[in-house]
N, C-alpha and C positions, 0 to 999 in steps of 0.2 A: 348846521349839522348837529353843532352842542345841542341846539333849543330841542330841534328830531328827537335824540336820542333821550333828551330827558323826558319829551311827551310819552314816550314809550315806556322811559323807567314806570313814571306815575301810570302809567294806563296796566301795566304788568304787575305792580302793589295794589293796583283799587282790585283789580282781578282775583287776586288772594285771597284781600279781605272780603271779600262778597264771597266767595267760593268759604271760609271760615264761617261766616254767617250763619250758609246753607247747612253745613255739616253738624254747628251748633242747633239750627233747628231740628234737624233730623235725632238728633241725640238726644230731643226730649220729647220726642216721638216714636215709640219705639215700634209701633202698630203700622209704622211707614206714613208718607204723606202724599199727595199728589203734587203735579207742579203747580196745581192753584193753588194750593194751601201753602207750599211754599213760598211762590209768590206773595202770596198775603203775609206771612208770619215776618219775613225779610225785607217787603218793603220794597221789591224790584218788580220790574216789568217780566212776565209769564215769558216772553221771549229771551229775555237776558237771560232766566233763572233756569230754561231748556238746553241753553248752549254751554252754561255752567255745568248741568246736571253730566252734559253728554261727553266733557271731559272726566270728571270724575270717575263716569261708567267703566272709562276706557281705561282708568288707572287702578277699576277695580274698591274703590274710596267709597262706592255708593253702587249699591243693586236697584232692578228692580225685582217684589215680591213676586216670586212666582202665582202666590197664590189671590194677588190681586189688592196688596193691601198698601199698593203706593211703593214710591222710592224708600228705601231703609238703608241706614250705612253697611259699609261692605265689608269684606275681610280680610282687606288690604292694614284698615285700621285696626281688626285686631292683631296683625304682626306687631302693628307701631305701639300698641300699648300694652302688650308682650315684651317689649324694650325696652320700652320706660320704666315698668315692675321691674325687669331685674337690675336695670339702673340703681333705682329706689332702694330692693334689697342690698345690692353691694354694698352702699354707701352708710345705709344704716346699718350694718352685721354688729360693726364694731361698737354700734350706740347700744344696742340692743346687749351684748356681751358683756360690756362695761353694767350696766345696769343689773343684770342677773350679776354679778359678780360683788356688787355692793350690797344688794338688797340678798341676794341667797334662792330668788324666785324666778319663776317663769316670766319672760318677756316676751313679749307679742309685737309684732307687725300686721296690718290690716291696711287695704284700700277699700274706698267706696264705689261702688259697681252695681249698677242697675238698681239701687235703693237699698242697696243691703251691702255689710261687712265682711271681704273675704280676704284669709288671711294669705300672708304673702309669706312668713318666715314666721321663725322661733328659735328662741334660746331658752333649751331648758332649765328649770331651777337646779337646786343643790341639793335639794330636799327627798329622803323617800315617800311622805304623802306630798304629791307638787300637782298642777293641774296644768294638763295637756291639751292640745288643739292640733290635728292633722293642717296641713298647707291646704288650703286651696276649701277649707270647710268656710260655711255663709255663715254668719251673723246677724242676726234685726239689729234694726238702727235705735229702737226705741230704749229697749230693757239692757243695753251694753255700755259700757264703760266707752268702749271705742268707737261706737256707733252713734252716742249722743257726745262726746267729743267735736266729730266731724259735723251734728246739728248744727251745735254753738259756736262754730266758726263761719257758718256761713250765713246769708242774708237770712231774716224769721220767716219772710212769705218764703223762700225754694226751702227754707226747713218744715215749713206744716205741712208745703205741697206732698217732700216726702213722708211726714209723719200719716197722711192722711191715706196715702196710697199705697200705705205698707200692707199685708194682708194677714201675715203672719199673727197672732196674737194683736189683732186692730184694737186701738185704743178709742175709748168712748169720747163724747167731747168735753163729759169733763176732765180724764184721763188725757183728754192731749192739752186741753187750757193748764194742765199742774205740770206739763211737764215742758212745755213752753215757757213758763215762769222759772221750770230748775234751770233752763236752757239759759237765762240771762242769770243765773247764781255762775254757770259754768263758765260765762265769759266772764264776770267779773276775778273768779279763784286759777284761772284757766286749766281747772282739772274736773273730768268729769269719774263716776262712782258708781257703781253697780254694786250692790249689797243684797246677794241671795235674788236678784230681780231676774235674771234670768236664766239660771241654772242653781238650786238649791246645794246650800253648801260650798259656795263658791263665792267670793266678791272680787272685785277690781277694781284698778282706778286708770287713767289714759287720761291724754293730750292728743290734738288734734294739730295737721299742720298738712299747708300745700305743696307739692313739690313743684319744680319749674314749668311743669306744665298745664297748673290750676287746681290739676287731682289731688281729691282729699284721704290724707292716709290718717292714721292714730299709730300710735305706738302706747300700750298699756302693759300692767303686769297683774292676772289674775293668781288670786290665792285662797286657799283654802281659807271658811270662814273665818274659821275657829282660832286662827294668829294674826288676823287683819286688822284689826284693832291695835294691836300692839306692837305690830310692825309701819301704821300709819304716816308715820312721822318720818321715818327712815326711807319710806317710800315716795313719798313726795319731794323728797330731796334729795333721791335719786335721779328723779323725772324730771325734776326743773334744772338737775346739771345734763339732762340730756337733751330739753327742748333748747335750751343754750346751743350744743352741738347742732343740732338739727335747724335751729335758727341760720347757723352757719353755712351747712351743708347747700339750702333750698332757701335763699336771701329773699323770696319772694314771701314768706310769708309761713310763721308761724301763727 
């Protein structure tokens, strides 16, 4: 009866993981997939990857397009990562606070979402010229402080993939070979810097870090050009007693 029950555990966790699999391939698929293509991308039999599909359908986890463009996740999964943001924000509020409170400036939160930067939270600066960001506003990944943060934290091919399929202000390919090179300055200093690069009169600097469930956020502080410089120092040693915190918070991976 032991030996039963444990065939089942194992057969009930490979289930998971194959159903994980699935939802990871769909996720970099956004144009939806068929089940052969699933199949193919996962590595399972067309049959396995049907009776998977027809569970998730039913939990809502995964659609199909109506207008014919294959299985695409469903909106089951944006509740769930609806919960994890505000997870994320709770837990950083007081990082974030703490840092405007040293430095005098605006701090930012940001997740990566569909190839681009959007912010989750703010803490405003102390300052009457400080620079503002509404919640829920997008970001390029390429020309941001917090955007190329989350580049250089992740593998170089799933970073050019997204550098290459950005649309926004698309970068040449020399423009992406120089900025793949700052990408490994960024892991070595682990802060990345935006100077006037993507809103004139503006610079900033961010960290990049994964929370428990692999998503990549930044936490950065943009400032007006014109005192960035001279507040540099102060601000980097703001940032690195927060990725300290935040180390803590999300042990998986700063």
């Amino acid at each position: 009866m032991a030996e039963e029950n444990d065939k089942k555990d194992r057969s009930g966790i490979q289930v998971i993981a194959r159903a994980a699999e699935i939802l990871r391939a769909l996720k970099e698929a956004r144009s939806g997939l068929s089940l052969g293509q699933i199949a193919t991308r996962v590595d399972l039999p067309r049959s396995t990857v049907q009776r998977i599909i027809g569970a998730l359908v039913t939990e809502r986890f995964v659609i199909q397009d109506p207008k014919g463009g294959g299985i695409r996740l469903g909106p089951e999964l944006g509740a769930f990562a609806e919960a994890a943001n505000f997870n994320v924000v709770e837990r950083c509020r007081a990082i974030l606070t703490e840092v405007t409170q040293e430095t005098g400036e605006t701090t930012d939160l940001a997740v990566l979402r569909n190839g681009a930067m959007i912010f989750l939270d703010q803490v405003p600066g102390l300052h009457r010229l400080r620079t503002v960001s509404s919640v829920g506003e997008v970001f390029p990944l390429t020309t941001t402080a917090n955007g190329r943060a989350c580049l250089a934290l992740m593998p170089e091919d799933e970073a050019k993939r997204l550098i290459l399929q950005e649309k926004t202000g698309a970068l040449s390919e020399k423009e992406t070979a120089e900025l793949l090179e700052r990408l490994d300055e960024i892991r070595q200093t682990g802060f990345a810097h935006d100077r006037d690069e993507h809103t004139a009169g503006i610079s900033a600097i961010g960290f990049a870090f994964r929370d428990l469930s692999g998503n990549y956020h930044a936490i950065s502080v943009p400032v007006p050009s014109l005192r960035f410089a001279k507040l540099q120092d102060r601000l980097e040693n703001a940032l690195k007693k927060a990725r300290e915190r935040v180390a803590t918070e999300f042990s998986n991976g700063v």
